[in-house]
N, C-alpha and C positions, 0 to 999 in steps of 0.2 A: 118373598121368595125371589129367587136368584135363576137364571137357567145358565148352568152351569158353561166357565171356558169359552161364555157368548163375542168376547171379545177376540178371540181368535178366528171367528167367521168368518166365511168372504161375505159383502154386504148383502149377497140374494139370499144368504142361507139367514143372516139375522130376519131380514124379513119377515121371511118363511117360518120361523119360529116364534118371531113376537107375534104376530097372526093366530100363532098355532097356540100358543101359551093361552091364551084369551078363550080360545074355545075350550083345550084340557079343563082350568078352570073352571068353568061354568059348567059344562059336562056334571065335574068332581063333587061341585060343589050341590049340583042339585041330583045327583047320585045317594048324597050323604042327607039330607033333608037340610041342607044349609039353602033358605030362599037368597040366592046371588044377588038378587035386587035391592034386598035389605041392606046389606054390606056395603061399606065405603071403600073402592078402588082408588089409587092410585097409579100413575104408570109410572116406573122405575127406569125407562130404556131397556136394562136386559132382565128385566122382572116388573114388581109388582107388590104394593103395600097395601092390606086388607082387612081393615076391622070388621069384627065380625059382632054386631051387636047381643048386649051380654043376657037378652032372653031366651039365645041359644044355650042345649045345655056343653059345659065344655067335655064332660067328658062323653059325648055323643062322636064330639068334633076329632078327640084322641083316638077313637074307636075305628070311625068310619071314615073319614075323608084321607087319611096315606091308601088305602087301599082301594079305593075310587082315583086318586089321580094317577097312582101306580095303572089300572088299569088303560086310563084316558090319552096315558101316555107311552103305553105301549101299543093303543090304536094309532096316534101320530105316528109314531116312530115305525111300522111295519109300513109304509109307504114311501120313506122316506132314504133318500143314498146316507150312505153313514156320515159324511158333513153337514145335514142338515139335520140328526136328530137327536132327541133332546134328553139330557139328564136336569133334574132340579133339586135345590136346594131350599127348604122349607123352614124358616122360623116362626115357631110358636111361641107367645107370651101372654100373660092375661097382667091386666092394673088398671090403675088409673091414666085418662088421659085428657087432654082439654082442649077446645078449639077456639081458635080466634078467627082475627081479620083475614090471616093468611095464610088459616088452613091447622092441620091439628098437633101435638106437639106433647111431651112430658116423658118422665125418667124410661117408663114401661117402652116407650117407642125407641127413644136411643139403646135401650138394654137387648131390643128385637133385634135392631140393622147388626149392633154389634156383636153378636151370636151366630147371626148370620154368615158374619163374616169368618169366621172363626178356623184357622189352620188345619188343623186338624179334620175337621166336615171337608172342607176345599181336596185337600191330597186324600184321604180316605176313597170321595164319590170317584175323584178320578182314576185310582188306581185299582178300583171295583168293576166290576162290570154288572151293578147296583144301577137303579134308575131314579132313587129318590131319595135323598138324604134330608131326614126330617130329625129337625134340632130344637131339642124342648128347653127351655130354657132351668132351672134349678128348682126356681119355684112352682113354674106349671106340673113340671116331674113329679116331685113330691106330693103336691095337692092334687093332679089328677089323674097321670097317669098310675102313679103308683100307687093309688087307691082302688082301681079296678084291675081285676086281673085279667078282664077280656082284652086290653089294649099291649099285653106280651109286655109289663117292664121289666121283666130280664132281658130281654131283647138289644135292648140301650146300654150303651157304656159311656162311664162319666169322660169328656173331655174340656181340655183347660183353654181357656180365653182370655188372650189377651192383644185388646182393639186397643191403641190410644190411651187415656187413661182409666180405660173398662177394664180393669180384671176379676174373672171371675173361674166358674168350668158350669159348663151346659154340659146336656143328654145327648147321645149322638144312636140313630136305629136308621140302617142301610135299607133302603126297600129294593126287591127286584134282583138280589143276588143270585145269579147260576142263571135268569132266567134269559132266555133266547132272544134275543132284542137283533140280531141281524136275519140277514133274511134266506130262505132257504137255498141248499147248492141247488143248482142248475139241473139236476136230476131228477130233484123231487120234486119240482116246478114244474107249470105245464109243457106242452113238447114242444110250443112256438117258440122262437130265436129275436130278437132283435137284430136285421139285418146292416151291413154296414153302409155307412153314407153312398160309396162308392165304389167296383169293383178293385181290384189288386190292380191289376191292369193299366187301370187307370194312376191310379195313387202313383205307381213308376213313374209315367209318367209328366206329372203335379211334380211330384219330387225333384225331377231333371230341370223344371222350370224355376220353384221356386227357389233352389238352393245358390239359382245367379243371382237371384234377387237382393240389390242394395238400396235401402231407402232411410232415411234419417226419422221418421214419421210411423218406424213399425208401431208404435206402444198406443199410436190415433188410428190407427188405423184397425189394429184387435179392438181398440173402446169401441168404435163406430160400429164394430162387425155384431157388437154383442149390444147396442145401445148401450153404451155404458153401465152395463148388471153387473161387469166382472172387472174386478178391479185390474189396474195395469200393473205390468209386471216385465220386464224386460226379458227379452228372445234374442238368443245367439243368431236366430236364420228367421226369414218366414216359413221354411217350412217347419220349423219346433212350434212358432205360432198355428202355424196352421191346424197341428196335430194337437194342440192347447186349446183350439176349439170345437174340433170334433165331438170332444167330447159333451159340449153343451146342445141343451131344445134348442127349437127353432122360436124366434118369438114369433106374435100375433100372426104377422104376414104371412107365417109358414114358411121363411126362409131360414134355413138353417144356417149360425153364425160363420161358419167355416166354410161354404158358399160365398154368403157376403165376402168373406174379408179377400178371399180370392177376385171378386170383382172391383172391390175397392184397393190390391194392389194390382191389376193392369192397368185403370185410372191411373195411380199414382206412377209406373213406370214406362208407359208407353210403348214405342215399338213394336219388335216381332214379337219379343217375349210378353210383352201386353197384349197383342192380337191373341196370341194363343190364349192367354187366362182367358179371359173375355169368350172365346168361343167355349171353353170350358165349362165356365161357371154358366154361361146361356143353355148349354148343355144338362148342364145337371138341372136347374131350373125348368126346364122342361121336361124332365122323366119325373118331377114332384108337382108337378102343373103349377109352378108357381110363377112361371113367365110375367105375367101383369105384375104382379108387385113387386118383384126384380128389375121391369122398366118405373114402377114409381120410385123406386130405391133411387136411381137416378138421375129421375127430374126433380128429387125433392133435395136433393146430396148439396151440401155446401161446400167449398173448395177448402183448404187445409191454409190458411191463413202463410203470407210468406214468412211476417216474424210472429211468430204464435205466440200466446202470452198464457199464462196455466194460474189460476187462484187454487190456494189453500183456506179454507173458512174453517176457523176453529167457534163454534157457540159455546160459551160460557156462561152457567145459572147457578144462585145459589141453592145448597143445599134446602128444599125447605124446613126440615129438623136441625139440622146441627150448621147452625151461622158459621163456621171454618172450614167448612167445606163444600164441593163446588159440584157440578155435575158440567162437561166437559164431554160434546158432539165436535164431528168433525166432516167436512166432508171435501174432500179430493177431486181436481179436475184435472182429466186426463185427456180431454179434446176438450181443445178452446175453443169450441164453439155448442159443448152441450152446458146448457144451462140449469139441466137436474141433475147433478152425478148421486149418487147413492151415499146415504151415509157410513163411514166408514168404523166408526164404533163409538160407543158411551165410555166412560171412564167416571167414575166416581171417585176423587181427589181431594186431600188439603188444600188449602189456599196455598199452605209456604210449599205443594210438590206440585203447583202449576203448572212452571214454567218449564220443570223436570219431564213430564207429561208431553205437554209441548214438546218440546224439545225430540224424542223420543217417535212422535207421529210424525214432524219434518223428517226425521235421518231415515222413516220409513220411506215417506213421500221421494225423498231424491231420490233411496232406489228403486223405486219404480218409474220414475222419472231420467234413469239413469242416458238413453238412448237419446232423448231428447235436446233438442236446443231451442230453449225457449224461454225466456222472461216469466218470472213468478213472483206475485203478490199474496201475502201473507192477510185474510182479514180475520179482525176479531170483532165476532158478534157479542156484544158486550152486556148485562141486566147490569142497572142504572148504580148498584151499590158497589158493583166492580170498575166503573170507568177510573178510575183512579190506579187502574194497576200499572204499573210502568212497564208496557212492553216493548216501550224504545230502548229500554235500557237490558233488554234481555237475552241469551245466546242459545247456541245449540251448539253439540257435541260437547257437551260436560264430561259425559265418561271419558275424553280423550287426555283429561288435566290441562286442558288450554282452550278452553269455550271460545267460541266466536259469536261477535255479537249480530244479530239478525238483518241489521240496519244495515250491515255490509254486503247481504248480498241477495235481500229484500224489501221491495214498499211493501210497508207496513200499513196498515188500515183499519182505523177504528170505526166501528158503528154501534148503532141502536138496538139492543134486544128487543129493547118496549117499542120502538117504531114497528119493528117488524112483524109482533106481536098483536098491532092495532090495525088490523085492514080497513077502520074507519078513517085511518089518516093517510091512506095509499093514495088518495087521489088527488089531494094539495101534494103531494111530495112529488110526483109524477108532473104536474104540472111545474112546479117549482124548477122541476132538476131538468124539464125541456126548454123550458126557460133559461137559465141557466146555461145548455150547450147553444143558442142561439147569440147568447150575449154574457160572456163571463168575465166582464168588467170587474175589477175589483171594487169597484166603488161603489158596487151592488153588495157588499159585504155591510152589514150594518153593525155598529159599536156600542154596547150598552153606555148611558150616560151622554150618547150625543146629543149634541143641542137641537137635533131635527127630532125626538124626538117629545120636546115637551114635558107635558104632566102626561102627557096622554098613556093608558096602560102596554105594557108591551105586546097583547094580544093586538092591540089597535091598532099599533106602528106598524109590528110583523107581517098583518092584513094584509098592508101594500105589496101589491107583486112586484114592484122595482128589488125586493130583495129576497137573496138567494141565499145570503146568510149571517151570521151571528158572531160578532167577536163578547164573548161573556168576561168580564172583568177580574172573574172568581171560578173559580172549578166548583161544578156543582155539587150540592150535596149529596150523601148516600140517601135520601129521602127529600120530599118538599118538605119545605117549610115555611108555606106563608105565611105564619104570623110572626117567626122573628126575623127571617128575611126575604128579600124580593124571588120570588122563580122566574126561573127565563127558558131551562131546558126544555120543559114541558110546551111552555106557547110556543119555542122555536119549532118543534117536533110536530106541534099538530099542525104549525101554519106551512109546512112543509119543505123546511128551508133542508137541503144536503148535506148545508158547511154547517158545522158550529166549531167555535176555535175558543179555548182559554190556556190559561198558563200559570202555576202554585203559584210566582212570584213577582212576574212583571207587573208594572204599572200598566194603564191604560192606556197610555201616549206610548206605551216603551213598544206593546202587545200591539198599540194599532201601525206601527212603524214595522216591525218585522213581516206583518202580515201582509201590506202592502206593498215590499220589497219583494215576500216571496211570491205575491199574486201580480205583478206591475210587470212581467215580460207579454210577448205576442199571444201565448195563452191563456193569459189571464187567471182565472180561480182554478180551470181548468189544469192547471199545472201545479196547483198545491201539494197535492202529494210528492210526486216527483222532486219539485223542487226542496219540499222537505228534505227529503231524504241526502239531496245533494249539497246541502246545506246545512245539514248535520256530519255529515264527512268527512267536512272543513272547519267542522268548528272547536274552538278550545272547550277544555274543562270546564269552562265559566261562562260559555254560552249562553244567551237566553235561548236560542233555539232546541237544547238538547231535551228541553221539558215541555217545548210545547207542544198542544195537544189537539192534530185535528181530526175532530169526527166526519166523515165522509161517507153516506151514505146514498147509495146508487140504487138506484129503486127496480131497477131491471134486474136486478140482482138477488130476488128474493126466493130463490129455490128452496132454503130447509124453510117449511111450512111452522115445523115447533123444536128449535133446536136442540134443548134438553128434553125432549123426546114425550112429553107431558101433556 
């Protein structure tokens, strides 16, 4: 199951839904006599894959479970603003299917997601004002729904699919059509009002103030207002900002965001026109008693950095059914100094529409970024069968017919999935990488095949904290393979080293020369990326630089807890 158009969320509404989705389900499913315990979940990011073991009977499952989540989901959705509530798309399929080392897999699974996906259910749910679009696949049709007449198969009509090289036509039955899913006018509601933040009176005068207001830093300063729940978006004025957050809660502290950000621009502008915000926002703060935690707002505030620097972290996973394709998390920093921003959505993609994808979340990102002047670094969270994708070599703005490539007007940065994944190895790497900003010698770089290291195995060598990191001879496999050849990625990763560097074709002597060149200024290792970059700039076609490959992983750095969202 899918919940529908989830990619067009703002990130608190996805939230707010994958949350919700979890309990509809369970609700639904123990409505219908489906024990939810029994069943195998998966999480999907904006859905969800769920075997239902086959001593349930199926057509119990045709019967009763759409009109159990119909219901579940219309309890969600009446408490909910109409950006947060939810429509779902349901595939049904019964077969064979089989589990391994890495979870479960067969024709019956790929023929589910593929149905699911399917055109016709997608534009139908949404130009319905339908709440469940349940899609049975061909077979399921015929062997169970249309064997009972209690489950409405005239209800259904056949439609065509075609996914990849899936074609076929699934059942398509709309649940929830005509039925009232917003919420009632104003009339028939009780006779209390929700009052507004602040009188008129007031607002004139806000208005008068903040429309002199010029600052480079509006788009940090609405993040900051709202702790980063609301994605940035760029404002002609602060007062359009302003009025862009009136409309949000208050969080924990009970400050309401549009409060805040008026405090956080008299900071940022000073003077009289700062005096006055300030008396203002102390103002309203006290008609909401929330004075104390308006003065910890303050003592806890960090200053707005002079050259600000903003990360894009794209996490990339493989699909776990279908090996071509990828599940692809994103998340956005819009104040360089919050270290959780929200994630900004899942994507479920080929391998060959990666980069397209990519591509498509940056030209978002600049504009929201647009107001901004500030340094951006691109990383990519990488599972270990992807580190081999070339994304030095990759562009943005494709739709434009003259792509530009990333390298020109971003460090780029590769890391570890499986590190980040392993909080058993958080605590060598953390040690490592403080190590490292103390002393980033390059000669703390260690080179497989040197002569310091012996017979001894490379867990042993790597042991020593004199090194920080790893020049590998070979680019590592899409899997280990210790019995036909040596692994390194793996001991480098748990012994906690930051750097690891290899390259498809240089030699050893070639690979330990360039690394040494780009780590041998006043910064030391500490400048590899950067100088990467500068140094790919300048270089010809035939560069050894243009391929190589360093992984850089910053340990302070680990805000998406489960990138592909699992």
């Amino acid at each position: 199951m899918d919940i529908a158009d989830f990619g067009q969320r703002m990130a608190i509404h996805q939230t707010e839904l994958r949350d919700g989705l979890y309990g509809v389900v369970k609700r639904a499913f123990d409505g219908a006599g489906i024990d939810h315990d029994e069943c195998y979940h998966e999480d999907r990011g904006d859905g969800m894959m769920i075997l239902v073991p086959p001593t349930f009977p199926k057509s119990q499952l045709a019967d009763k479970l759409p009109d159990r989540l119909l219901s579940e989901i219309r309890r969600f959705n009446s408490t909910r603003v109409a950006e947060a509530r939810m429509k779902l798309r349901v595939a049904v399929h019964s077969g064979e299917i089989y589990q391994d080392e890495h979870g479960w897999t067969g024709l019956a699974l790929i023929a589910a997601f593929r149905i699911l996906d399917a055109q016709d259910a997608k534009v139908a749910l949404r130009h319905s004002d339908g709440l469940l679009a349940l899609i049975a696949s061909d077979h399921f049709y015929t062997e169970v729904i249309q064997q009972d007449p209690g489950t409405a198969p005239e209800a259904y009509r056949q439609i065509e699919v075609t996914i990849k090289s899936y074609k076929g036509h699934a059942w398509l039955r709309l649940h929830g059509e005509n039925a009232r899913s917003s919420p009632p006018p104003l009339a028939e509601q009780d006779e209390s009002v929700v009052l507004p933040l602040n009188p008129i009176d007031e607002l004139k005068e806000l208005h008068s103030w903040l429309v002199e207001v010029e600052t480079p830093h509006l788009s940090i300063l609405v993040s900051r207002a709202t702790r980063s729940a609301v994605p940035a978006q760029p404002f002609s004025s602060a007062w359009e900002a302003y009025l862009h957050l009136a409309d949000f809660n208050a969080g924990p502290d009970g400050v309401p965001p549009a409060v805040l950000f008026v405090e956080l621009v008299a900071r940022e502008v000073g003077g009289e026109i700062g005096a006055r915000l300030t008396d203002w926002a102390e103002q309203s703060a006290r008609k909401l008693r929330r004075t104390p935690a308006l003065e910890e707002q303050r003592e806890t505030r960090l200053p707005i950095p002079a050259e600000p620097h903003l990360h894009l972290m794209f996490g990339v996973e493989l699909d776990s059914i279908d090996s071509g394709r990828c599940i692809l998390s994103f998340w956005r920093q819009d104040d360089p100094d919050d270290r959780s921003p929200q994630r900004g959505g899942v994507h479920e993609v080929s391998i060959d529409e990666l980069e397209y994808q990519v591509d498509e979340v940056i030209v978002q990102a600049e504009s929201a970024w647009s107001d901004q002047a500030a340094a951006v670094t691109l990383e990519f969270l990488l599972a270990r069968q992807l580190l081999q994708l070339p994304i030095y070599t990759w562009s943005k703005e494709h739709s434009s017919g003259d792509p530009r490539p990333l390298v020109l007007d971003y460090t780029l940065i590769m890391r570890s999935l499986e590190r980040m994944h392993s909080k058993h190895w958080h605590r060598a790497w953390r040690m490592r990488w403080d190590s490292m900003l103390e002393d980033p010698a390059a000669e703390r770089i260690h080179s497989v095949g040197a002569s310091s290291a012996g017979e001894n195995p490379i867990d042993a060598v790597l042991s020593d904290s004199r090194w920080i990191g790893l020049v590998m001879d070979k680019p590592p496999s899409a899997r280990p393979e210790p019995r036909t050849a040596p692994e390194f990625l793996v001991p480098a990763l748990r012994a906690g080293l930051p750097v690891i560097l290899w390259h498809p074709t240089a030699s050893s002597e070639e690979l330990r020369e360039l690394v040494d060149r780009l780590a041998g200024g006043p910064g030391g290792v500490l400048d590899l990326p950067e100088q990467r970059r500068a140094a790919h700039l300048s270089a010809g076609p035939d560069d050894l630089i243009r391929d190589l490959v360093v992984l850089w992983d910053d340990p302070t750095r680990t805000f998406p807890p489960n990138p592909a969202g699992q």
